[in-house]
Every structure is written in structure tokens, then in C-alpha cells.
MIDO-791618 format. One record per residue: residue number from 0; z, x, y of N, C-alpha, C, CB in turn; residue in one letter. Coordinates in Angstrom, 1 decimal, padded with zeros to 4 digits, always signed. Glycine has a CB too. Example, Ala and Ser with C-alpha at 12.3 -4.5 7.8 and 13.67 -1.06 7.14 Angstrom:
2
0,+007.8,+013.2,-005.7,+007.8,+012.3,-004.5,+007.8,+013.2,-003.3,+009.0,+011.3,-004.5,A
1,+007.1,+012.8,-002.2,+007.1,+013.7,-001.1,+007.9,+012.9,+000.0,+005.7,+014.1,-000.6,S
END
This chain:
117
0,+000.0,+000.8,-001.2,+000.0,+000.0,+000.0,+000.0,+000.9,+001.3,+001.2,-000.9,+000.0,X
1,+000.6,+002.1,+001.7,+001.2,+003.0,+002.6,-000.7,+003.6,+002.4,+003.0,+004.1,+001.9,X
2,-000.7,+004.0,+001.2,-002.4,+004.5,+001.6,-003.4,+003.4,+002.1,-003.2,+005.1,+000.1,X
3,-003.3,+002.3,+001.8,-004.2,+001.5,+002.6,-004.4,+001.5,+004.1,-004.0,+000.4,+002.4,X
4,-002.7,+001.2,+004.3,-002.8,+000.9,+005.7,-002.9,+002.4,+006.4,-001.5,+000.0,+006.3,X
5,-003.2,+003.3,+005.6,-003.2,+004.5,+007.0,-004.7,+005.0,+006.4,-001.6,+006.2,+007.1,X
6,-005.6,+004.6,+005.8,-007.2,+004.3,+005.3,-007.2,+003.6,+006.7,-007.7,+003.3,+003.7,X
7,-006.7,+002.5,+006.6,-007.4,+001.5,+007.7,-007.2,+002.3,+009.2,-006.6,-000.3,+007.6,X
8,-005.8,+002.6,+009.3,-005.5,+002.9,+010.6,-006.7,+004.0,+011.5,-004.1,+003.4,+010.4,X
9,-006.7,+004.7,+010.1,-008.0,+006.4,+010.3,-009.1,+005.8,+010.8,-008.6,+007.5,+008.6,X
10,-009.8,+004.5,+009.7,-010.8,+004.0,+010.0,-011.4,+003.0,+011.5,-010.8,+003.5,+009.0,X
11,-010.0,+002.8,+011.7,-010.2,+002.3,+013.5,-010.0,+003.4,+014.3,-009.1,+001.0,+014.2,X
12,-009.7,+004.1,+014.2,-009.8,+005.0,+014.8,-010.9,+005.9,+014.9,-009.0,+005.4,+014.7,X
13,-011.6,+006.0,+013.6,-013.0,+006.4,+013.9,-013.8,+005.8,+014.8,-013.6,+006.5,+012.9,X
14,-013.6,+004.6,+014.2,-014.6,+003.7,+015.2,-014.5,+003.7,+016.6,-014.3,+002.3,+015.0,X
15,-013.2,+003.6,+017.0,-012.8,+003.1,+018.5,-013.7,+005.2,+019.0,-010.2,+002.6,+018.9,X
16,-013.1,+006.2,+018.2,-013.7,+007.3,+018.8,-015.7,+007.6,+018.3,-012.4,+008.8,+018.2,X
17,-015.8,+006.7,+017.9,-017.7,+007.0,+017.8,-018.5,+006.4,+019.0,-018.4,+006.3,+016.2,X
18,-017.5,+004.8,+019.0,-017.9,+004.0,+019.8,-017.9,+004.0,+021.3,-017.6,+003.2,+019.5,X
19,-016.5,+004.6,+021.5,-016.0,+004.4,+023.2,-016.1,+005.7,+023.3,-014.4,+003.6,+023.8,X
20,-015.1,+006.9,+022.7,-015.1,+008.2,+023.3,-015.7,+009.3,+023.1,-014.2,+008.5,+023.3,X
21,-016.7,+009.4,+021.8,-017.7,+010.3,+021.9,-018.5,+010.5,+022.7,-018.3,+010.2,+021.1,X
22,-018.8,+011.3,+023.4,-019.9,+011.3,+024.6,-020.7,+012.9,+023.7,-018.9,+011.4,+026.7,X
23,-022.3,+012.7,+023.3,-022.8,+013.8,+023.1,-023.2,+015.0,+023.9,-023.5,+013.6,+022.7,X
24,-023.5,+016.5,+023.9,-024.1,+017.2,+024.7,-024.9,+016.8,+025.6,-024.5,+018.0,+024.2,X
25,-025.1,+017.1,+026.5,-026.3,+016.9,+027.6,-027.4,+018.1,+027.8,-025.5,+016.8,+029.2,X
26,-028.6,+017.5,+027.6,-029.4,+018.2,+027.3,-030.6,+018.5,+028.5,-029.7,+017.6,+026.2,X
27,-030.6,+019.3,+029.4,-031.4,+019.0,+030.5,-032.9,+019.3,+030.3,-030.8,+019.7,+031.8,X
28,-033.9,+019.0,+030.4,-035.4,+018.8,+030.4,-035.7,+020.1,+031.2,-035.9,+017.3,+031.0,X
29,-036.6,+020.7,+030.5,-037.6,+021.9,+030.7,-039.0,+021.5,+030.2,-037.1,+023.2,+029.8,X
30,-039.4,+022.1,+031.6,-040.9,+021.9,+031.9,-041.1,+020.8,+031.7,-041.7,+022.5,+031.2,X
31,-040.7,+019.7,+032.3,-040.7,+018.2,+032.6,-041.2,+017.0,+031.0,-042.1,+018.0,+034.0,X
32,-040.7,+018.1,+029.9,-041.1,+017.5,+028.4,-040.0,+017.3,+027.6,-042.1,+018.4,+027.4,X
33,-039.5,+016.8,+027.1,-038.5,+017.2,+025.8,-038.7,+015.8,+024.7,-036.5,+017.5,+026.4,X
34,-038.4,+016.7,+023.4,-038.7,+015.9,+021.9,-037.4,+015.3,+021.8,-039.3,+017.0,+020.3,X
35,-037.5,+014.4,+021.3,-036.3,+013.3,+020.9,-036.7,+013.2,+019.4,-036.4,+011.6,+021.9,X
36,-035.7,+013.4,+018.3,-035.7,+012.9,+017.4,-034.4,+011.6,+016.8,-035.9,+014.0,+016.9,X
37,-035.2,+010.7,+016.4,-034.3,+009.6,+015.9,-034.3,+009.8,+014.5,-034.7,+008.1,+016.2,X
38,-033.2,+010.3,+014.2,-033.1,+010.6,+012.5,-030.9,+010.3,+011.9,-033.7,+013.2,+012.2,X
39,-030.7,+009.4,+010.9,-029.2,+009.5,+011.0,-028.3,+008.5,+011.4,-029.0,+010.3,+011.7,X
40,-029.2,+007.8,+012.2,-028.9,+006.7,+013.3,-028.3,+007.2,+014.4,-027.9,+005.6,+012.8,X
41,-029.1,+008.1,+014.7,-029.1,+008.9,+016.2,-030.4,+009.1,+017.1,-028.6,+010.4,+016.0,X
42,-030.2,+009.1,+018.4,-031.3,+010.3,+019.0,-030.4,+011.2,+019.1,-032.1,+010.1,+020.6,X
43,-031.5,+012.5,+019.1,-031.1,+013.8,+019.0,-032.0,+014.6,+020.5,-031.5,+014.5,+017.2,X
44,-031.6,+014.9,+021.6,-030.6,+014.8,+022.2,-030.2,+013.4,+022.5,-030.6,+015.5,+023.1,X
45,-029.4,+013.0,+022.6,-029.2,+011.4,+023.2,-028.2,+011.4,+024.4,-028.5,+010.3,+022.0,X
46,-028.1,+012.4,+025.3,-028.0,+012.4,+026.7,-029.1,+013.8,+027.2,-026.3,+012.7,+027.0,X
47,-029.4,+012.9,+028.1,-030.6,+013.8,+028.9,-030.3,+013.8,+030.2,-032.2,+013.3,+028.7,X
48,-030.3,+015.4,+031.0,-030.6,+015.0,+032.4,-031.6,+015.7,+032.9,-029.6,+015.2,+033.1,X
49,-032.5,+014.6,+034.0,-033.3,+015.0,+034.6,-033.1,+015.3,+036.1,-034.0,+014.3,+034.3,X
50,-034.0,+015.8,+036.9,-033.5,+016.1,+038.2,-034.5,+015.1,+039.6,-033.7,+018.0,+038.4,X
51,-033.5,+014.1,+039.8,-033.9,+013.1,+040.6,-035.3,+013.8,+041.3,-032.7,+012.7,+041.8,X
52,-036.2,+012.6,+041.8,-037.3,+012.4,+042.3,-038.3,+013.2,+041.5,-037.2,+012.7,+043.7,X
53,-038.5,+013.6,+040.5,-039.3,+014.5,+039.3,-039.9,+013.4,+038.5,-038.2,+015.7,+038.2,X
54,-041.0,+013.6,+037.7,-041.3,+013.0,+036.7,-040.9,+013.9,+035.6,-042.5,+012.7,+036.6,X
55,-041.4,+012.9,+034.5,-040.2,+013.8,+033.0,-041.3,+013.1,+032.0,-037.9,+013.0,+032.5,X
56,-041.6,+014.1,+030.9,-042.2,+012.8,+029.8,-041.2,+012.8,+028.5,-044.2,+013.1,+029.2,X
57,-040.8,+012.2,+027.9,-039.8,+011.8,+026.7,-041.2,+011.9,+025.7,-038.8,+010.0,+026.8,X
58,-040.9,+012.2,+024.7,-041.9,+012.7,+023.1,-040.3,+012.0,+022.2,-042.5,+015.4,+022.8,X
59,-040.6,+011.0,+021.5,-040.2,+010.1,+020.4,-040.4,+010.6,+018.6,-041.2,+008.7,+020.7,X
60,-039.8,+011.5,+017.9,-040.4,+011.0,+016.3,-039.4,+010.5,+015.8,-040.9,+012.1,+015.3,X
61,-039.7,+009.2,+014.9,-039.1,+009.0,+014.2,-038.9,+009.2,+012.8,-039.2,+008.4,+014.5,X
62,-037.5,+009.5,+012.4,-037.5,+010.2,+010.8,-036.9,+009.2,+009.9,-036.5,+011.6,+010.7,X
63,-036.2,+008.1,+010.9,-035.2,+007.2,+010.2,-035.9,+006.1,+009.9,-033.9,+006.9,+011.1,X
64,-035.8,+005.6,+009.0,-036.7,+004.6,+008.2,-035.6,+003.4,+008.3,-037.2,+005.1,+006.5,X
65,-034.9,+003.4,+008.8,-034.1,+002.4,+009.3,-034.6,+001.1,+010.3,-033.0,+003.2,+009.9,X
66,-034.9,+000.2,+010.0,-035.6,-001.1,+010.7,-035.0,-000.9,+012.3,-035.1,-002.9,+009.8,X
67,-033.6,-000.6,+012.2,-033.0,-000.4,+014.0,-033.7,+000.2,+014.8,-031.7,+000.4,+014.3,X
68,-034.0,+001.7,+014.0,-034.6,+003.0,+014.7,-036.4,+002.3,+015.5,-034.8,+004.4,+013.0,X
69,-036.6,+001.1,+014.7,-038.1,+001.2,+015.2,-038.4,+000.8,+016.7,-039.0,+000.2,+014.3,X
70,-037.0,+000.3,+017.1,-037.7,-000.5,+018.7,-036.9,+000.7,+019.8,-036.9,-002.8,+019.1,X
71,-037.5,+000.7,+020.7,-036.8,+001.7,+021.4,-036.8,+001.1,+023.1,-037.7,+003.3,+021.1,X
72,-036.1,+000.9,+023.7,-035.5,+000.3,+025.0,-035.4,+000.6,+026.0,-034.5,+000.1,+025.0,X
73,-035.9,+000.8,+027.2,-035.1,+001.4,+028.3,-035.1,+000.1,+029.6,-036.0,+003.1,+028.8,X
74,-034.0,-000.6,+029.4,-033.7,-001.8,+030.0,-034.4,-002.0,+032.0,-031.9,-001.7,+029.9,X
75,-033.7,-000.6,+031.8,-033.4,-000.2,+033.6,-035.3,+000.2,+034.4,-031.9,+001.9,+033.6,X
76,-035.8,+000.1,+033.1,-037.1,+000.9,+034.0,-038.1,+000.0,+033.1,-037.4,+002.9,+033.9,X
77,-037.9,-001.4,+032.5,-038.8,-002.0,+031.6,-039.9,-000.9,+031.0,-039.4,-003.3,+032.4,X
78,-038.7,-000.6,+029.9,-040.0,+000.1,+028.7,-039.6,-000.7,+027.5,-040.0,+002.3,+028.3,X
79,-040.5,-000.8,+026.7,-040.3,-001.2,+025.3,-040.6,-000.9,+024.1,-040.6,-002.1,+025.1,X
80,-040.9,+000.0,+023.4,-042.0,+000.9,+022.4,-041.6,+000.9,+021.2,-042.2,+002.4,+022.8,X
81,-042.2,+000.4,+020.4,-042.2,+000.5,+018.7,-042.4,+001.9,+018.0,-043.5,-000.4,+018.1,X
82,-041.6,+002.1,+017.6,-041.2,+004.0,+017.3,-041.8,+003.5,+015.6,-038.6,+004.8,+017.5,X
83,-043.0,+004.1,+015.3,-044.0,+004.4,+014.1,-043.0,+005.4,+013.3,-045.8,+005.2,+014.7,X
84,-042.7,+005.4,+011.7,-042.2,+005.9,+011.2,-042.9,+007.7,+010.9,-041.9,+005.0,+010.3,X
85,-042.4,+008.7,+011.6,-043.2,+009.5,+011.3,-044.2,+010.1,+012.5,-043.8,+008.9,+010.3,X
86,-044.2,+009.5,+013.5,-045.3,+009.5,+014.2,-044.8,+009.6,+015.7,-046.2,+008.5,+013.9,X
87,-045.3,+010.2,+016.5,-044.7,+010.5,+017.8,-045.7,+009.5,+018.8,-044.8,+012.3,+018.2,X
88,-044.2,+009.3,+019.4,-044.4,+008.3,+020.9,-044.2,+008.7,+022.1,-043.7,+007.3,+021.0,X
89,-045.4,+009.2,+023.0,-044.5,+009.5,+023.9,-044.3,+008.8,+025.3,-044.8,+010.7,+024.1,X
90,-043.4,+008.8,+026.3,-043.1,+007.9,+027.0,-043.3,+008.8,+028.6,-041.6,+007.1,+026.5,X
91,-043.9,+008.6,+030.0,-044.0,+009.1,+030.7,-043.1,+008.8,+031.8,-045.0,+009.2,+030.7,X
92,-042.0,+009.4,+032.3,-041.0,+008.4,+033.2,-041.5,+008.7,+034.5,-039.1,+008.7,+033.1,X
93,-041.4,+007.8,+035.3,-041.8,+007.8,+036.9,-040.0,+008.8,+037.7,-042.1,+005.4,+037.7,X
94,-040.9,+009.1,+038.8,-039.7,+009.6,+039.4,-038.3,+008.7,+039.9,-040.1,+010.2,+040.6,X
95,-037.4,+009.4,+039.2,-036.3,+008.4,+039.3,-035.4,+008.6,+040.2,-035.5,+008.3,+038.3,X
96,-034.6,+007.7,+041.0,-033.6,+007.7,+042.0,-032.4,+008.0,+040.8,-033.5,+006.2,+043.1,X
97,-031.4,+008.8,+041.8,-030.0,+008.7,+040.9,-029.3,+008.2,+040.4,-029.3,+009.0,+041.0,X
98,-029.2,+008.2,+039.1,-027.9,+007.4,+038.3,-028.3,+007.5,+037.0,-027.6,+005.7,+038.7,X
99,-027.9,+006.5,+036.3,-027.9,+007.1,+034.8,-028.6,+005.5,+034.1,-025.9,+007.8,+034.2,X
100,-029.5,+005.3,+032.9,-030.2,+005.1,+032.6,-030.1,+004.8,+031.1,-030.9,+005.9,+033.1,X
101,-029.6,+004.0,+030.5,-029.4,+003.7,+029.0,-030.7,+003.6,+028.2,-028.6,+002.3,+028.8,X
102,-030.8,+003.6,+027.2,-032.0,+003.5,+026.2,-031.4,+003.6,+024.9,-033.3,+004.6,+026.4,X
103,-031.6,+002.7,+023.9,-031.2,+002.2,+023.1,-032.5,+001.4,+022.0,-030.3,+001.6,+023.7,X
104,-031.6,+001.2,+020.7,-032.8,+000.4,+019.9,-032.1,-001.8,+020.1,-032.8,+001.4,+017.5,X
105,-032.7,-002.2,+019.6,-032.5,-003.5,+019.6,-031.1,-004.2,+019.4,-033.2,-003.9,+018.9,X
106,-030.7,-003.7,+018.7,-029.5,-003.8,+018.5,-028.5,-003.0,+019.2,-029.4,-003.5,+017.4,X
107,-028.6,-001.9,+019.9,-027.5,-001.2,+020.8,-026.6,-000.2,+019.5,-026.3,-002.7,+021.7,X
108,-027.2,-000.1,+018.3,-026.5,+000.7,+017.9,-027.0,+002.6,+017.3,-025.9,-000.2,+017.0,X
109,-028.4,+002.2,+017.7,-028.9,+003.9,+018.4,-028.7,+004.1,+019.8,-030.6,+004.2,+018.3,X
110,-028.3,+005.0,+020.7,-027.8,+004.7,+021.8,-028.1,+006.5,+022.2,-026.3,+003.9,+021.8,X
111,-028.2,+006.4,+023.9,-028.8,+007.7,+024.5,-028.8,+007.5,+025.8,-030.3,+008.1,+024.0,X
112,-028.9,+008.2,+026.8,-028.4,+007.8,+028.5,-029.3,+009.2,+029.2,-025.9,+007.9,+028.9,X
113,-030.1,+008.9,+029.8,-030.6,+009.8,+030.4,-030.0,+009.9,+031.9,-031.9,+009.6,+030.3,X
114,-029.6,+011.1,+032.3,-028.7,+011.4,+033.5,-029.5,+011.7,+034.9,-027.9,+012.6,+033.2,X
115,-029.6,+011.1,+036.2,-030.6,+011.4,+036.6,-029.7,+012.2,+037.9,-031.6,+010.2,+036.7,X
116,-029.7,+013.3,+038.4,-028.5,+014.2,+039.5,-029.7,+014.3,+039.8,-027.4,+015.5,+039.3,X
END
């Protein structure tokens, strides 16, 4: 019984730290390109910063054969793009004013924030 409840206790607490307090590396963009891979139920990088008023192009493969991984989101700047298993997508961002920029799959549980300073 004593092992269950401290299974369970570990296990909310993973959660509450994957969900709310993990924050990944930040990855800043060179030569206005960088590859995103969705593999895991991740993007890899899944924080990006770019440097306000610049364009940037984002390059998409997908590895994860996971039905989530296929739609890809960026709310704030209406993009919507069907991520091809295997196959690269790439996305060309206009110059952005500052702030920060979610992109996500349909569900919200691939997740990535491009930083814009």
C-alpha cells in the first residue's frame, strides 16, 4: 500500500514537472534556417530564438509516426501544416515584432515557443 501511494505521488509529480516546469534549451537560429525534428513526442529544438524584425525559415522532419505529430500549429501567425511522415516541411516566418510565439500539434501535447528579442 506505502509503495503505491509514493508510485502515485512520484508519478504527479512527474507530470506537474514535464508539464508546467520543464522549460527546454533555447536554441537561437543561424543563418536565418534551422531543422526541427519531431521524433518522441517532441520538437527538437522546441524553443527557438529569433532576433526581432529578421526573417527565419523553420525546416520540419518528421520521425514520429504518431497521428499528433502530423499537424503542426502556429496560432499567433495563422500557419497550419501537415507534417508528411519522413519528409521535410519547411515554413518561411515573416519578420516578427517581439514576444514569444507557441506552435504546437492539435492537441497541445507536442509543444515548442519560438522567442522573438
Amino acid at each position: 500500500m506505502i509503495f503505491a501511494n509514493v508510485l502515485g505521488i512520484a508519478t504527479i509529480l512527474l507530470i506537474i514537472w514535464w508539464f508546467w516546469i520543464y522549460r527546454p534549451k533555447e536554441v537561437s537560429i543561424k543563418d536565418d534556417q534551422l531543422m526541427i525534428t519531431v521524433e518522441s513526442g517532441t520538437y527538437t529544438p522546441a524553443r527557438i530564438k529569433i532576433k526581432k524584425d529578421t526573417t527565419a525559415t523553420l525546416t520540419f522532419l518528421r520521425k514520429d509516426p504518431s497521428p499528433c505529430a502530423e499537424m503542426l500549429l502556429i496560432p499567433d501567425l495563422n500557419i497550419s501544416k501537415n507534417l508528411r511522415l519522413n519528409k521535410i516541411v519547411t515554413i518561411k516566418l515573416p519578420a516578427l515584432s517581439e514576444g514569444k510565439y507557441a506552435f504546437h500539434c492539435q492537441m497541445k501535447m507536442y509543444q515548442g515557443e519560438i522567442c522573438v528579442a
